[in-house]
C-alpha positions as CSV (number, residue, x, y, z in Angstrom):
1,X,32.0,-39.9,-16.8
2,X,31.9,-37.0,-18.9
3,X,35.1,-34.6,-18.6
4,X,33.6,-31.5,-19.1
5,X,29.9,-29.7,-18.9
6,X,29.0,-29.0,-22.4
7,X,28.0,-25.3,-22.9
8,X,24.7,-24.1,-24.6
9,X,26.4,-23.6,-27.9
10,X,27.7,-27.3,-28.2
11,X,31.0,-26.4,-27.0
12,X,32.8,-27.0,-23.2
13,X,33.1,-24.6,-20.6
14,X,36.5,-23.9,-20.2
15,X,36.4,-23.3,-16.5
16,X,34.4,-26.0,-15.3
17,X,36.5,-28.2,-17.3
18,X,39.4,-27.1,-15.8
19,X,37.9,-27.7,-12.9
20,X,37.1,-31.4,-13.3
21,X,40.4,-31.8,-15.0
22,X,42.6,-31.1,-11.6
23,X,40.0,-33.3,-9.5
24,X,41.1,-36.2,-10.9
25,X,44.8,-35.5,-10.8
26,X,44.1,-34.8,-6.9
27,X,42.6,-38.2,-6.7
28,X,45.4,-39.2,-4.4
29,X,44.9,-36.6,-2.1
30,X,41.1,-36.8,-1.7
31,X,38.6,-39.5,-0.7
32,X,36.8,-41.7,-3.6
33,X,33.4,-39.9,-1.7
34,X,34.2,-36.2,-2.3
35,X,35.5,-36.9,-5.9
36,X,32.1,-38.2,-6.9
37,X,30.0,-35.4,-5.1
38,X,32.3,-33.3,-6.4
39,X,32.2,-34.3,-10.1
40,X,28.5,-34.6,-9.9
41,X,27.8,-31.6,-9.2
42,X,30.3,-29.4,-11.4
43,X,28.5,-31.9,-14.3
44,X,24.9,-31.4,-13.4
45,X,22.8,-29.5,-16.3
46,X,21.1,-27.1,-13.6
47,X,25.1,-25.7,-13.0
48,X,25.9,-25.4,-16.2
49,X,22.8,-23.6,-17.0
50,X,23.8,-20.6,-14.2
51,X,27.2,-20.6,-15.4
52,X,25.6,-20.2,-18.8
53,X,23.4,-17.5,-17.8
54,X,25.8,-15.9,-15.5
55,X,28.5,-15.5,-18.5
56,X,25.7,-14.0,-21.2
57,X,25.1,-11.2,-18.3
58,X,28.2,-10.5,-17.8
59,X,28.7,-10.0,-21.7
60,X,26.2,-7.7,-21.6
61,X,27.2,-5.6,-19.2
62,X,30.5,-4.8,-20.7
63,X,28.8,-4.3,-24.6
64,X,28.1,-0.9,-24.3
65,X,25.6,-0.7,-27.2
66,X,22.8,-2.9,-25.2
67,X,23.1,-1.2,-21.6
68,X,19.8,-0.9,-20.0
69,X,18.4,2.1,-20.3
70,X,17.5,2.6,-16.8
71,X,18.0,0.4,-13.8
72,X,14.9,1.4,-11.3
73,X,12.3,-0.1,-13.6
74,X,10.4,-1.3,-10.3
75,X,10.5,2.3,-8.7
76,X,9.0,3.2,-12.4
77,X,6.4,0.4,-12.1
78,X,5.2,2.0,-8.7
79,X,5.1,5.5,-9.9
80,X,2.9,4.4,-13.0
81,X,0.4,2.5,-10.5
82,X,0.2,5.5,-8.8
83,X,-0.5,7.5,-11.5
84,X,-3.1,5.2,-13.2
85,X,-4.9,4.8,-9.8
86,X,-7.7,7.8,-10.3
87,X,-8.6,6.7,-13.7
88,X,-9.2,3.3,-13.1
89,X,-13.0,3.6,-12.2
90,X,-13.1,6.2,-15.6
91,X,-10.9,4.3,-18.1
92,X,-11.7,0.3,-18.9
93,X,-7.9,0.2,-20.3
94,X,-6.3,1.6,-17.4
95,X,-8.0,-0.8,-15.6
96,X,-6.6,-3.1,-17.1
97,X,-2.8,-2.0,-17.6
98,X,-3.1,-1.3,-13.8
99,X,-4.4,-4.7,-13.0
100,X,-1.6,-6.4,-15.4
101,X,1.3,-4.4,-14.1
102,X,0.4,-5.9,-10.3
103,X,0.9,-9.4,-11.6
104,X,3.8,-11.5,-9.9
105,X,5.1,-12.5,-12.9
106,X,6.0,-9.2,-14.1
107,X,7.5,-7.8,-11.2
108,X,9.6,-10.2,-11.1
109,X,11.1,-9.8,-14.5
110,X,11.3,-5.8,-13.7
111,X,13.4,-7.1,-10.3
112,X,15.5,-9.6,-12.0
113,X,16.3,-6.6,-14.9
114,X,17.2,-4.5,-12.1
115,X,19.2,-6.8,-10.5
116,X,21.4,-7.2,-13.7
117,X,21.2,-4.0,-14.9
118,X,22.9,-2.7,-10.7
119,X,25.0,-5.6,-11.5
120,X,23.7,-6.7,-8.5
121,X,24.7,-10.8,-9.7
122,X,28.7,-10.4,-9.0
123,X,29.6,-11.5,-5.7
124,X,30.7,-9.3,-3.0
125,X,34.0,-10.0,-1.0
126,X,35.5,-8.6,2.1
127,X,37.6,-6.2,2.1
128,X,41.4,-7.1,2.3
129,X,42.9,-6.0,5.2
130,X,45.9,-3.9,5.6
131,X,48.3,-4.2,7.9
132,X,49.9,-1.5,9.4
133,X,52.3,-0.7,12.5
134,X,50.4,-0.6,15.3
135,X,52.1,2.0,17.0
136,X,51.4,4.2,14.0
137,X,47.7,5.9,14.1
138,X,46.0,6.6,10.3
139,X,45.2,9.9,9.6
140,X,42.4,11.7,7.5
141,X,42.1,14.5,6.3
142,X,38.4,15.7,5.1
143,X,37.2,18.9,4.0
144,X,33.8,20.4,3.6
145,X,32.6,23.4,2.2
146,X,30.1,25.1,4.8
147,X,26.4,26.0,3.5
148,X,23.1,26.7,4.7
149,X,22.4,23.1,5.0
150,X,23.3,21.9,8.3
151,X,26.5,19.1,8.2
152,X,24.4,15.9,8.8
153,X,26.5,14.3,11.7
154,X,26.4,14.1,15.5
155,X,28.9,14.1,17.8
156,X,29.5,12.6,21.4
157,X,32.1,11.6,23.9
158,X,33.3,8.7,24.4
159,X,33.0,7.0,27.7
160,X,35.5,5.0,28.4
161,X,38.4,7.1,26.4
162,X,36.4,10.6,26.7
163,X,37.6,11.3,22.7
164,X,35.5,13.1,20.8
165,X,33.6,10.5,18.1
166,X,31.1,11.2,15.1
167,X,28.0,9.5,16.6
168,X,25.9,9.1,13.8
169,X,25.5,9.9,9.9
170,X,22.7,11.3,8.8
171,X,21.5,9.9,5.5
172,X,21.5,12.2,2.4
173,X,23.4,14.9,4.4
174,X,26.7,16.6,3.3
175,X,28.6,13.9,5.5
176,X,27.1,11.4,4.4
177,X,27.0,12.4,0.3
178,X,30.9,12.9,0.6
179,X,31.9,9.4,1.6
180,X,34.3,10.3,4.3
181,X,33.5,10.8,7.1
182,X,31.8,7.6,9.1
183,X,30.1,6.6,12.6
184,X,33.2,5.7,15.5
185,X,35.4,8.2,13.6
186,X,37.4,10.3,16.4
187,X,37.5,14.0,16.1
188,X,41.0,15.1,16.5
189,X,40.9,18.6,15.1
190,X,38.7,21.0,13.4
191,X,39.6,24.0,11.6
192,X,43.5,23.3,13.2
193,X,41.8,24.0,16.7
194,X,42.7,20.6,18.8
195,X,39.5,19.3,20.5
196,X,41.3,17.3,23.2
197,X,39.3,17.8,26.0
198,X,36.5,19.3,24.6
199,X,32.9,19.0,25.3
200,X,30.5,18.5,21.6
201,X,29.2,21.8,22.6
202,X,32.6,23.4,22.5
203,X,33.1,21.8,19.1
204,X,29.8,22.1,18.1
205,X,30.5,25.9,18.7
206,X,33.6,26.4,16.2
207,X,31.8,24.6,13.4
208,X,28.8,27.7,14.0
209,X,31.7,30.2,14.2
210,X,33.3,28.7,10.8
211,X,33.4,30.0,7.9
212,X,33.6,29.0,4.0
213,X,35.6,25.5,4.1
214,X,35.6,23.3,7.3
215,X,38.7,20.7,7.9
216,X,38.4,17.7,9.9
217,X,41.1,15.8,11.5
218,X,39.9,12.1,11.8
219,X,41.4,8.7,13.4
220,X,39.3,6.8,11.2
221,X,37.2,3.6,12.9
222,X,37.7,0.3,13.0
223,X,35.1,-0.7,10.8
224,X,32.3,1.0,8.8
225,X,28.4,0.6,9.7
226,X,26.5,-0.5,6.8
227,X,24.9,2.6,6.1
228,X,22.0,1.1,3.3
229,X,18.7,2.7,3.7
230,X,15.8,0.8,5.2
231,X,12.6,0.7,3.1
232,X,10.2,0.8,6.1
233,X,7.5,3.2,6.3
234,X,5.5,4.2,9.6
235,X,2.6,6.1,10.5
236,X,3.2,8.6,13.4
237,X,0.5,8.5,15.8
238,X,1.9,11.4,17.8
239,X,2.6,15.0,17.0
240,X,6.7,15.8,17.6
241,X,8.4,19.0,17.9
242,X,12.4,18.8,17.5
243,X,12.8,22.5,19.2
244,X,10.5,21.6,22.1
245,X,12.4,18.0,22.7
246,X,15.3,18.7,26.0
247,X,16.6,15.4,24.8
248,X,17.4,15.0,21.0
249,X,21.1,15.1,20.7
250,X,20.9,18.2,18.0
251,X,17.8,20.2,17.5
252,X,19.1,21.0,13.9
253,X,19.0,17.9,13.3
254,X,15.6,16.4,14.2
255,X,12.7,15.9,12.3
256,X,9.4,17.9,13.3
257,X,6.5,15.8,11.8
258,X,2.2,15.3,12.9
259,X,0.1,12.1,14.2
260,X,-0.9,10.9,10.8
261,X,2.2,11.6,8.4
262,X,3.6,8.6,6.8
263,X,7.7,8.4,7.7
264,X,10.7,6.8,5.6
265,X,12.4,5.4,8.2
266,X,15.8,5.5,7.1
267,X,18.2,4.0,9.7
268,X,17.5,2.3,13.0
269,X,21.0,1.7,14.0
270,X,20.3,3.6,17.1
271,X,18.2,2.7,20.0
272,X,17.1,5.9,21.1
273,X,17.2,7.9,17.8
274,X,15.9,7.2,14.5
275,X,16.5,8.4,11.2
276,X,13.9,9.4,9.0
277,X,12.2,11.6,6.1
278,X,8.5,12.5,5.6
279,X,7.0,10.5,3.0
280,X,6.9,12.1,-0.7
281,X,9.3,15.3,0.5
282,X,12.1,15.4,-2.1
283,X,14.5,16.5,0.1
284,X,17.9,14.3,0.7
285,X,18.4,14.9,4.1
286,X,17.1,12.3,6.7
287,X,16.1,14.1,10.3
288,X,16.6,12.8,14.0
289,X,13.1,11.3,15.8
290,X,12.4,9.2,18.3
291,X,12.6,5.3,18.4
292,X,9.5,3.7,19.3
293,X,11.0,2.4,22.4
294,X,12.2,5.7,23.7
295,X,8.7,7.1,22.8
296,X,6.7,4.3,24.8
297,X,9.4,4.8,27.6
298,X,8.0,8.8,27.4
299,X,4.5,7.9,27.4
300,X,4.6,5.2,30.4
301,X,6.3,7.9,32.3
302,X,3.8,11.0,31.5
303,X,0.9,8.7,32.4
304,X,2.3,7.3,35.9
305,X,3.5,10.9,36.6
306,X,-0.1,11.7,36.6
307,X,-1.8,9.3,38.1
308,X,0.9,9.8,40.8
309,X,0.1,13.8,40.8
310,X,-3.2,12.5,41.4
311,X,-4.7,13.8,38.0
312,X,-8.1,13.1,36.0
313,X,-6.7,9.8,33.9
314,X,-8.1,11.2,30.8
315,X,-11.1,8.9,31.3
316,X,-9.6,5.5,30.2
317,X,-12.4,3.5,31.1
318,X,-12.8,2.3,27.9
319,X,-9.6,2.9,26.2
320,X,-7.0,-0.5,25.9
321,X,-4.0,1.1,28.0
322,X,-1.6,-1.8,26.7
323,X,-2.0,0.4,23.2
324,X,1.0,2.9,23.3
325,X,0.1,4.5,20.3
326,X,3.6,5.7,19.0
327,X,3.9,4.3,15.0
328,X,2.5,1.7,13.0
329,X,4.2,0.2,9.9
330,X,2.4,0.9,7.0
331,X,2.5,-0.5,3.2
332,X,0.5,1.0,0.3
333,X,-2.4,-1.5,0.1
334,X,-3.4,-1.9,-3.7
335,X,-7.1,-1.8,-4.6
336,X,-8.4,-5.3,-6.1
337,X,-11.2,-5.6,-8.8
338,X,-14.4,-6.6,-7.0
339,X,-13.4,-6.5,-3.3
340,X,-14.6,-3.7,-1.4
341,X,-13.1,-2.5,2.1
342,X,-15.6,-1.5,4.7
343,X,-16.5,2.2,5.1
344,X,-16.7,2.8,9.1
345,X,-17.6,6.4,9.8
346,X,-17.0,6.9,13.0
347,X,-17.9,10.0,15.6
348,X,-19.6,11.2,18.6
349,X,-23.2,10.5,19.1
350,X,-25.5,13.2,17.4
351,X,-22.4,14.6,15.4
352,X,-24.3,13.1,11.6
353,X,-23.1,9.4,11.1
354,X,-26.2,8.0,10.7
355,X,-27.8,9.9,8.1
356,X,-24.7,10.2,6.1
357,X,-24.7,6.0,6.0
358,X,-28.1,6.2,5.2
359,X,-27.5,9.0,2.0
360,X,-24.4,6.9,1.0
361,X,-26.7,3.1,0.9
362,X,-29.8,5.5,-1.0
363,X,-27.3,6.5,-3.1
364,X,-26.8,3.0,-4.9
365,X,-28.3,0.3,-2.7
366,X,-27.3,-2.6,-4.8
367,X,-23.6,-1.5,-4.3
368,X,-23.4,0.1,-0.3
369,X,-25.2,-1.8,2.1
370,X,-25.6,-1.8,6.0
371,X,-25.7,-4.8,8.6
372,X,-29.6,-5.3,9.9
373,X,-28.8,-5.1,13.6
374,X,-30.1,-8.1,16.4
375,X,-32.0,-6.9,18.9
376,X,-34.2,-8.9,21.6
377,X,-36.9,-6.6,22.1
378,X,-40.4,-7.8,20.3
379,X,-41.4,-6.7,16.9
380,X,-43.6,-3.8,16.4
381,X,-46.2,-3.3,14.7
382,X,-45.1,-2.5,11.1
383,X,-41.9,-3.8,11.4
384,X,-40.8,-6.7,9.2
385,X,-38.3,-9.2,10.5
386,X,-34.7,-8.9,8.6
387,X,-35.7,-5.6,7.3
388,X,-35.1,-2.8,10.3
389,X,-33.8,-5.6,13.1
390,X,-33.1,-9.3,13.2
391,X,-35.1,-10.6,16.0
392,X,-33.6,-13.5,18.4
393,X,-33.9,-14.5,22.3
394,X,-32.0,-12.9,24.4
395,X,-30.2,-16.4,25.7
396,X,-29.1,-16.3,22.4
397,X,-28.3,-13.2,21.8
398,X,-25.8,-13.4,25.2
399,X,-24.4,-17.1,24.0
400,X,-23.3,-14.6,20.6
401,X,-21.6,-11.9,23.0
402,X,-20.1,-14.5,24.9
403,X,-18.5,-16.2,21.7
404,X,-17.6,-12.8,20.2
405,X,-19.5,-13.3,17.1
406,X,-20.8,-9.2,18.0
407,X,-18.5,-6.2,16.7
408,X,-20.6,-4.4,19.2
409,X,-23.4,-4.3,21.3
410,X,-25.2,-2.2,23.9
411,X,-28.3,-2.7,26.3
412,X,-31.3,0.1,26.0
413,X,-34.7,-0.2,28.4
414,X,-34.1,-3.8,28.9
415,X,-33.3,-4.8,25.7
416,X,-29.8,-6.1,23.9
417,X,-28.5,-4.4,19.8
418,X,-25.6,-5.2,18.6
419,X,-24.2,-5.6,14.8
420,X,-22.5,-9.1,14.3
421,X,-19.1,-9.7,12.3
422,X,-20.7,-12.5,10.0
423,X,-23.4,-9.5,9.0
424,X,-20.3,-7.4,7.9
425,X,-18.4,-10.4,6.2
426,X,-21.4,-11.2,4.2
427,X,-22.0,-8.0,2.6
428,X,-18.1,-7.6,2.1
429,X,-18.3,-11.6,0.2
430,X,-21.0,-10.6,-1.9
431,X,-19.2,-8.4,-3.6
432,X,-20.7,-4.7,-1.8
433,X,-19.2,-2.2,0.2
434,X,-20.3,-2.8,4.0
435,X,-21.1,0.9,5.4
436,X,-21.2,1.0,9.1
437,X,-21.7,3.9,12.4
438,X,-20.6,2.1,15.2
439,X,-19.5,3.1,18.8
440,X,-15.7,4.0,18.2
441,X,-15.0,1.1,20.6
442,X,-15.8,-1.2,18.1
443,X,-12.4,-0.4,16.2
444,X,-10.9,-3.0,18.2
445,X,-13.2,-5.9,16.7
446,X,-13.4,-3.8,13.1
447,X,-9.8,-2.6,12.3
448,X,-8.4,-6.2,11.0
449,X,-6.3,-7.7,8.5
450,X,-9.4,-10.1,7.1
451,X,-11.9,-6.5,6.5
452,X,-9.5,-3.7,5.8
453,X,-11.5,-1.2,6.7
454,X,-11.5,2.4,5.6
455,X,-12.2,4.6,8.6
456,X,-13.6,7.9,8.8
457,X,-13.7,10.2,11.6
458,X,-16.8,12.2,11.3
459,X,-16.4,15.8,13.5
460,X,-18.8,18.4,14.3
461,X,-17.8,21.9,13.6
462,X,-17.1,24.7,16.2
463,X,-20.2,25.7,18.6
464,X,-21.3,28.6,16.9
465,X,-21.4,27.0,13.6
466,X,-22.8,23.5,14.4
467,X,-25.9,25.1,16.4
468,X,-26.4,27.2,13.2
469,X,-26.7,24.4,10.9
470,X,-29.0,22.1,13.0
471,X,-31.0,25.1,13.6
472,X,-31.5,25.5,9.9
473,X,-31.9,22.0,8.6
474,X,-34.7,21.6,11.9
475,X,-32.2,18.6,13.1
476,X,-33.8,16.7,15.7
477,X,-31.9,15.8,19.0
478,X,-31.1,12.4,19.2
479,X,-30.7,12.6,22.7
480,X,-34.5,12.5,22.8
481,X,-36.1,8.9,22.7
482,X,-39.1,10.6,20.5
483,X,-36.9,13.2,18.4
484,X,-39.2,15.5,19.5
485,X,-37.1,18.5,20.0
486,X,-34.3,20.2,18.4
487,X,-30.6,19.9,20.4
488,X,-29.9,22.0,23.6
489,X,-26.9,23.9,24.0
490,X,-25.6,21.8,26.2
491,X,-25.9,18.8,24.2
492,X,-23.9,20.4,21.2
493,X,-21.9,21.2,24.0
494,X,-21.6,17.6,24.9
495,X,-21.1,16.3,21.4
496,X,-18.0,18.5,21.1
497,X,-16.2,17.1,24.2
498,X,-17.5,14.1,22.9
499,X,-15.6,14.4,20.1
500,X,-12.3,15.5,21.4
501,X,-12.4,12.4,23.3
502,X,-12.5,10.3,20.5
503,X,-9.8,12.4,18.4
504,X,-7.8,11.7,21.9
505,X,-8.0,7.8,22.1
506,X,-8.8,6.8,18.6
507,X,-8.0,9.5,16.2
508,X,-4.9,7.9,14.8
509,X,-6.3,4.9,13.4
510,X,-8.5,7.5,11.3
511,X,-7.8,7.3,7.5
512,X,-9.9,10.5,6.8
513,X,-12.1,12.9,8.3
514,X,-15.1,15.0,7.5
515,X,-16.1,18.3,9.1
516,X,-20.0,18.0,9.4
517,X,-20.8,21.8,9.4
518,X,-23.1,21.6,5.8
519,X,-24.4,18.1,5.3
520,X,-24.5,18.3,1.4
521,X,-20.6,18.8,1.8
522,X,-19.7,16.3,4.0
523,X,-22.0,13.9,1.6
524,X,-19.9,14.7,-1.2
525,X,-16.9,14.6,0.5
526,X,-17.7,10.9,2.0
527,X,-18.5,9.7,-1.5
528,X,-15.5,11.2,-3.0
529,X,-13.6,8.8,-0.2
530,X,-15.5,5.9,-0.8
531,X,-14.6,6.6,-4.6
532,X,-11.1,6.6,-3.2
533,X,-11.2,4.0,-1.3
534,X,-11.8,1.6,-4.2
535,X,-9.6,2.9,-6.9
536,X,-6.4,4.6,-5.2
537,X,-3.6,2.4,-3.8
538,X,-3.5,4.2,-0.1
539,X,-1.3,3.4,3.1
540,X,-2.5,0.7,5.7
541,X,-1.1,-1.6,8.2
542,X,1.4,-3.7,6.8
543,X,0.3,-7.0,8.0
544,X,-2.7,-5.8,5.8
545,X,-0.7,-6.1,2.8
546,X,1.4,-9.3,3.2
């Protein structure tokens, strides 16, 4: 057997030689087995090779005159696709450089630089332990210097001891930033006041009184909580208001945010409380919200509070109560060269959907198209089959439903519509962007990880506005059979309610919306979407993405 693993210069590694070296003069005190493995393996080429590599990067990181220039080249990647995004339907080259820099083999040079450039290859050890004499109890002392910004730790008691402990960092904070300070610390003094016996209000109290520097006495913990940032994003799909909340642990501390923002969530160490950011803010400081377990808990208990109070139950009769719309994890979903997502604009009967799909498809029909819809009613005169319906048998129509082949379907005088999935998935296959209205109840068949959908809420403007611009454009009501008529009052009335219903149930898994007050506008504004929809990297479900 060879003694050593020759290196990639011709020469030995010294170490590895070593290594072999003192196997066999412990041949006496091992078994013939574990020798050989042993051997085998320090003299395979594929170890050799990582020693190889591992040596030239650890060369480079001490030679000062090649050090990378940056180590983040990934976050730099992102923020270039982002920025090359809006041009890509404009500019044939930033196309392609957007299309390249997506490729798997490129990002994973970019990682791998990273890695070596964080030195992120040597190999982290525990920390050696120090012993010390139990009866003596270690001591910190840590100062901070007192600013508007608010000090980015909570505090609580104890249960068992009733000592008063740091409860959580908050990341990016002051306590956090200065390294000292960490979660199970106990409080033993503040400011030289002794806080034996002290609620957090009373301590929470001097730190409001204090002034200029603020001093912390601290038993430090046992052990430190890793305290790396999560990368995972959410979308709220609730409004929250830290001032309003009886509950959060410190008011200063929470994080106020709407249904629809996108949230960094930072830490979920804790149960009840999360820590998070609002997407794209460039502030440091992570804020207190709710965990989605604590919100589910809040919802559950609102609803069965009203049902037992006897109160209207919002009219669920449609709505899928398991849903306890609280956050979804979202990913930005990268637009691909030829494959279109679905646009679904979706909206309360009467409120505009219909014509605006039918502007979008005259608009360029070889690139938008709409699903012909089955129906079993007979043909009329004029009508050509494929063209406005497909026409089947109602036994086979209700052998579809059955299956679930329909994204929805409805029954009018007798006779069964509906729009089926395979219409949708062929239009999406052949290379076109599927435009559909439907009821907003067929979100549950049309917001999937196969179509992708891009889903717009369309709205109708306040009363006084929205009768004003039907009366002027000479809309007809289609609440009449024979659009005979202009709308009533009450039926703007009831498209309005309408619509607050669906905002209610559905509204957060809306992408966009569009105020139809002026229908040129809301044209514009739909295409402008669809444009964005197929050029612009934008957030969706992250089961979408993987």
């Amino acid at each position: 057997m060879t003694a050593a693993v020759m290196a990639s210069d011709g020469s030995y590694d010294p170490v590895i030689s070593k290594l072999i070296t003192s196997l066999k003069e412990a041949d006496s005190l091992s078994n013939e087995q574990e020798l050989g493995f042993l051997q085998n393996l320090l003299q395979s080429k594929e170890l050799n090779a990582l020693v190889n590599v591992h040596s030239k990067v650890a060369k480079i990181n001490k030679d000062d005159r090649i050090a990378p220039l940056l180590s983040s080249s990934m976050q730099v990647l992102i923020e270039v696709l982002e920025l090359l995004a809006p041009r890509c339907h404009i500019s044939p080259l930033c196309r392609e450089v957007f299309h390249m820099l997506q490729t798997p083999h490129l990002q994973s040079l970019l990682f791998a630089h990273d890695a070596i450039a964080q030195k992120d290859f040597y190999p982290h050890l525990p920390e050696i332990p120090v012993e010390v004499d139990e009866d003596e109890e270690t001591i910190k002392i840590v100062q901070l210097v007192k600013s508007n910004e608010p000090l980015g730790a909570t505090i609580k008691t104890d249960e068992e001891t009733g000592k008063i402990i740091i409860a959580r960092i908050m990341h990016g904070g002051a306590a956090d930033r200065s390294g000292l300070i960490h979660v199970g610390d106990e409080v033993i003094e503040v400011n030289n006041i002794n806080v034996e016996g002290k609620t957090p209000s009373d301590v929470l109290s001097i730190l409001q009184n204090s002034e200029g520097t603020i001093t912390f006495k601290l038993v430090p913990s046992d052990g430190k909580l890793d305290q790396r940032e999560s990368k995972v994003r959410v979308k709220a799909y609730f409004d929250y208001e830290p001032e309003n909340d009886p509950y959060i642990p410190c008011k200063e501390a929470g994080l106020g945010f709407y249904r629809g923002d996108i949230l960094h969530i930072v830490s979920q160490d804790d149960s009840y409380w999360w820590q998070a950011r609002k997407e794209g803010e460039k502030t440091t400081r992570a804020g207190l919200i709710p965990s989605r377990a604590l919100q589910e808990r809040r919802i559950l208990h609102d609803r069965t509070a009203k049902e037992t109070n006897g109160e209207a139950k919002t009219e669920n009769d449609d709505f899928d109560r398991e849903l306890i719309a609280t956050y979804e994890e979202v990913a930005k979903l990268y637009p691909r060269p030829g494959v279109y997502r679905p646009i679904v604009l979706i909206g309360a009967p009467g409120v505009g959907r219909n014509e605006l799909k039918r502007r979008l498809v005259a608009r360029d029909p070889e690139k938008y198209k709409s699903c012909v819809p089955y129906t079993t009613r007979p043909m009329r005169p004029g009508e050509v089959a494929g063209r406005e319906y497909l026409f089947v048998t109602r036994e086979k129509m209700e052998s579809d439903i059955a299956a679930g082949k329909f994204i929805e379907y409805g029954e009018y005088k007798g006779h069964l519509y509906g729009t089926s999935g395979e219409s949708v998935k062929t239009i999406v296959n052949g290379n076109c962007v599927c435009v559909l209205s439907p009821h907003y109840q067929a979100l549950k068949s049309l917001r999937t990880a196969q179509l992708k959908p891009y889903i717009v809420h369309i709205r109708p403007p306040p009363f006084d506005e929205l009768k004003q611009s039907r009366t002027k454009a000479r809309a007809r009501s289609t609440f009449d059979e024979t659009n005979s008529r202009g709308f009533t009052d009450e039926e703007f009335q009831e498209m309005i309610k309408s619509d607050e219903r669906v905002n209610t149930l559905y509204g957060h898994f809306f992408d966009d919306e569009i105020v139809n007050g002026d229908l040129t506008e809301a044209f514009e504004k739909l295409l402008n979407m669809a444009n964005k929809s197929e050029s612009e990297p934008l957030w969706a479900p992250v089961s979408w993405v993987q």
